[in-house]
C-alpha positions in Angstrom: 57.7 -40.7 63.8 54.5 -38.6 64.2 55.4 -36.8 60.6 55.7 -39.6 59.0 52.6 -41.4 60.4 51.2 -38.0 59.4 52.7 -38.9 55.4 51.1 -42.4 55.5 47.9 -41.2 56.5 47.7 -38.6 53.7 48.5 -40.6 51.3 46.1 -43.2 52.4 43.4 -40.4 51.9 44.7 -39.5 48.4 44.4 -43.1 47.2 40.8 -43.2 48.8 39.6 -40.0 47.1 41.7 -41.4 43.7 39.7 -45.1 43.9 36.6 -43.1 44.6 36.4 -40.7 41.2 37.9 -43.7 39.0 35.0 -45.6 40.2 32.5 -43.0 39.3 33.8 -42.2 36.4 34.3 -45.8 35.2 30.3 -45.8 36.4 29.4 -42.4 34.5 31.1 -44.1 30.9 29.2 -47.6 31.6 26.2 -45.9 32.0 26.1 -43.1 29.9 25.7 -40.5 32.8 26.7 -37.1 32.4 30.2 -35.7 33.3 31.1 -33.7 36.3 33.9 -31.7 36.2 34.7 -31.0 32.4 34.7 -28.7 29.5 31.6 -27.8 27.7 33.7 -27.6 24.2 36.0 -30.2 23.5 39.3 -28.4 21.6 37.6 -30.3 17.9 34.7 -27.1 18.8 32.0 -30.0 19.1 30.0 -30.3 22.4 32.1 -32.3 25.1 30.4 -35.2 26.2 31.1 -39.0 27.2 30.3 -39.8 23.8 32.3 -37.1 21.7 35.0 -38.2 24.5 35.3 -41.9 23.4 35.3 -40.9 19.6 37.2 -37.8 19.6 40.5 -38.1 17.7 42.2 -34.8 18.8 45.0 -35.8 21.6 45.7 -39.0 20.1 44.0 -40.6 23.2 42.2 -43.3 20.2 45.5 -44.5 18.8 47.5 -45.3 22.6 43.9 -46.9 23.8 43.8 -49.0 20.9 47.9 -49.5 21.1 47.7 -50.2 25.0 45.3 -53.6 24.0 47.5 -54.5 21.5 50.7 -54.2 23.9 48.9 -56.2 26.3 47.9 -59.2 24.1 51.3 -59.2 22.9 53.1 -59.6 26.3 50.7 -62.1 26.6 51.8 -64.0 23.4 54.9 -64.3 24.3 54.1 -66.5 27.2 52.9 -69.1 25.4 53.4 -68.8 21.3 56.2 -67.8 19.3 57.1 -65.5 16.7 55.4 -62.7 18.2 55.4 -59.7 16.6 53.2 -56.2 16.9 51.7 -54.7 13.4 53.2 -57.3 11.3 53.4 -56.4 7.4 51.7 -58.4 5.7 53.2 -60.6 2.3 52.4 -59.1 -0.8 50.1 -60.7 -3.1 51.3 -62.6 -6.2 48.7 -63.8 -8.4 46.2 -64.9 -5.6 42.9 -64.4 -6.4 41.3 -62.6 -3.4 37.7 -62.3 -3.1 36.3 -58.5 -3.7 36.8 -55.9 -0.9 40.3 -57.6 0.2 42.3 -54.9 0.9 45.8 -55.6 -1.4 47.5 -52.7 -0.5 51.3 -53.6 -0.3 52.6 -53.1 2.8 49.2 -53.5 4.8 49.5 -54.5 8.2 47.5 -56.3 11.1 47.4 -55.6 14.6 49.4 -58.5 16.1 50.9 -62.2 14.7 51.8 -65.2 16.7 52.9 -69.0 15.7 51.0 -71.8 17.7 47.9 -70.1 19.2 45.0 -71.5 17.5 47.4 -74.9 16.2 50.5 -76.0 16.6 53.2 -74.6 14.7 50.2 -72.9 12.6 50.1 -68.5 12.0 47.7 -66.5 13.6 47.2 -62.7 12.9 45.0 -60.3 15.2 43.2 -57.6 14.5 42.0 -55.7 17.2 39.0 -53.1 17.7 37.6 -51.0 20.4 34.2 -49.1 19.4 31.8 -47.0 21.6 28.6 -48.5 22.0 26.5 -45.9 23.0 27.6 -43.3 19.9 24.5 -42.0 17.7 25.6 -44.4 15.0 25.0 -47.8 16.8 21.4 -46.5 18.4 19.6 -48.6 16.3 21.7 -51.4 17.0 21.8 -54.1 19.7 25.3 -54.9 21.4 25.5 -58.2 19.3 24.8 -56.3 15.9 27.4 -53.6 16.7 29.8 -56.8 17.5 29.1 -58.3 13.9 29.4 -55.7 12.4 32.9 -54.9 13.0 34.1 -58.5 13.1 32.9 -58.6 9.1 33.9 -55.5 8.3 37.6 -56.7 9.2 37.2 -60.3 8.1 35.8 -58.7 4.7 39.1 -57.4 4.1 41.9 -59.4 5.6 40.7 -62.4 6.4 40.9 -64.3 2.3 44.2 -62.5 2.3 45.6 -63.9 5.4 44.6 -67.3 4.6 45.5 -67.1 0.7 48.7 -65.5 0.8 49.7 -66.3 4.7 47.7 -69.5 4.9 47.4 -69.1 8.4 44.0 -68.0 10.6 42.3 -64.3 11.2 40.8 -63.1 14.5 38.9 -60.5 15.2 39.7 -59.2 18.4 36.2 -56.5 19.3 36.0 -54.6 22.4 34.1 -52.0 23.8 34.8 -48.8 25.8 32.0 -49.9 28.5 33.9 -53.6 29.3 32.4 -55.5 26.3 33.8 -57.8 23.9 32.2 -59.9 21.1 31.9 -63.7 21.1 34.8 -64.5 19.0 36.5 -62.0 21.3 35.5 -64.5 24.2 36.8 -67.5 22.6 40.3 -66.0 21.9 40.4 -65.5 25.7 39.4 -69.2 27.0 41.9 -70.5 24.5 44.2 -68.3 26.0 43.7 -69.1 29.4 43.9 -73.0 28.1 47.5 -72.4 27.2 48.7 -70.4 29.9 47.2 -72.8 32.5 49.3 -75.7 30.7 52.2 -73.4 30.4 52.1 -72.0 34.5 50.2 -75.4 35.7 47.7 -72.7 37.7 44.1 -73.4 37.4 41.7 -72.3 34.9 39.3 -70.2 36.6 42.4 -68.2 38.1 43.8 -67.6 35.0 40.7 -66.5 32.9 39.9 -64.1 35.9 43.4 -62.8 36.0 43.3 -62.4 32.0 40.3 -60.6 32.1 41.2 -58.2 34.9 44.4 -57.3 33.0 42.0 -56.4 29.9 39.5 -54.8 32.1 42.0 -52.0 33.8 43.6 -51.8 30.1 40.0 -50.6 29.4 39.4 -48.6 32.5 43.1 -46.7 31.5 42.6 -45.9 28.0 38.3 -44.9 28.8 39.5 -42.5 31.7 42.4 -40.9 29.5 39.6 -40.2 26.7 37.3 -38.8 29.3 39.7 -36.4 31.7 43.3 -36.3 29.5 44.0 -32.7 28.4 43.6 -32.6 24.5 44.9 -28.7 24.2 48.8 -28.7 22.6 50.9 -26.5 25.0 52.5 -23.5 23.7 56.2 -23.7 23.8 58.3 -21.3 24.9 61.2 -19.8 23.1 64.5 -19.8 24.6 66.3 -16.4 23.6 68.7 -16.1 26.5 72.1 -17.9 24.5 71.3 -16.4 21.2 74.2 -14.9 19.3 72.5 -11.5 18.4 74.5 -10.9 15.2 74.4 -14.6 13.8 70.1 -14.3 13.9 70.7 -11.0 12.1 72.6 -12.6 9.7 70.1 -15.1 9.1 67.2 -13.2 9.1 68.6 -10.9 6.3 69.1 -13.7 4.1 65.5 -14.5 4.5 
């Protein structure tokens, strides 16, 4: 009985000391503090900080923080719309005439489609973004520029195509790795939270909150696995114990 009280205890104190650096972290990246704890030189040879973090491609930590959004906007979906489907291929384009800068590359693809979001029985595609605000190429630029500009540059080249060739609607889904997202970002989610509170009869408040904490842990995830995940590839070791001695000799003199 003591041991296990023991157990609990521990493990009480581990979740403490857990909550505690996920907070500071999560108030490090939001503030742009400097990181405790953490390699000069990121594995890319350029100077490890919270901003090279968020931006740094190596470890493929970008791609699964983008993919964990779209994941959780599609589980989402699927409560209230139909024909949800993740990275849908869009149809290719025959004879349309697309305005300039429409990407009409066959076989291009958006983030995320679903039937009956925006209208009834209507197609919506997704596209969906996560930038870092704080990077030395937004400096110049307030959080509602940086917003803009990466709601255009999407709608710029998919959104003519989706309603030409798909005639259904674009979004522009823009977050940030500090907890932002763009206005049209904020609409998607209060329109969400409208259906689900038809679909689940709970109220609207409690839904929008619950929507939003979802989003904001999907955040927190994908920000701390940038900031402390291990970008190095292990080396793999070579099994030689069941090798047949005279069959790799064979092989290795026809090389």
């Amino acid at each position: 009985m003591i041991i296990e009280i023991i157990i609990i205890i521990i493990i009480i104190i581990i979740i403490i000391i857990i909550s505690i650096r996920l907070r500071n972290d999560w108030e490090i990246l939001r503030y742009d503090w400097e990181i405790p704890d953490t390699p000069s030189i990121c594995v890319c040879g350029d100077e490890f900080t919270v901003d090279h973090a968020m931006a740094c491609r190596h470890g493929g930590f970008i791609i699964q923080r983008h993919n964990e959004l779209c994941d959780l906007k599609a589980e989402m979906w699927k409560m209230v719309c139909y024909d949800v489907e993740v990275e849908p291929v869009l149809q290719e384009i025959t004879g349309e005439v697309l305005t300039r800068g429409t990407n009409k590359a066959p076989g291009a693809r958006l983030d995320i489609h679903a039937r009956g979001f925006w209208e009834r029985q209507k197609s919506a595609f997704f596209d969906v973004r996560v930038c870092h605000p704080n990077a030395d190429s937004y400096k110049d630029l307030s959080p509602k520029q940086i917003y803009h500009q990466h709601e255009n540059e999407k709608k710029h080249m998919y959104a003519d195509r989706v309603m030409e060739v798909e005639q259904a609607t674009f979004t522009t889904l823009v977050f940030t790795t500090t907890g932002g997202m763009a206005e049209e970002c904020r609409r998607y989610h209060s329109r969400l939270a409208e259906l689900l509170t038809d679909k689940k009869g709970e109220e609207y408040a409690t839904t929008i909150s619950w929507i939003r904490t979802k989003v904001f842990f999907a955040m927190l995830r994908s920000a701390l696995l940038c900031l402390r995940g291990s970008r190095t590839t292990r080396r793999i070791s070579t099994n030689l114990q069941n090798n047949d001695f005279a069959l790799e000799r064979g092989l290795a003199a026809i090389k």
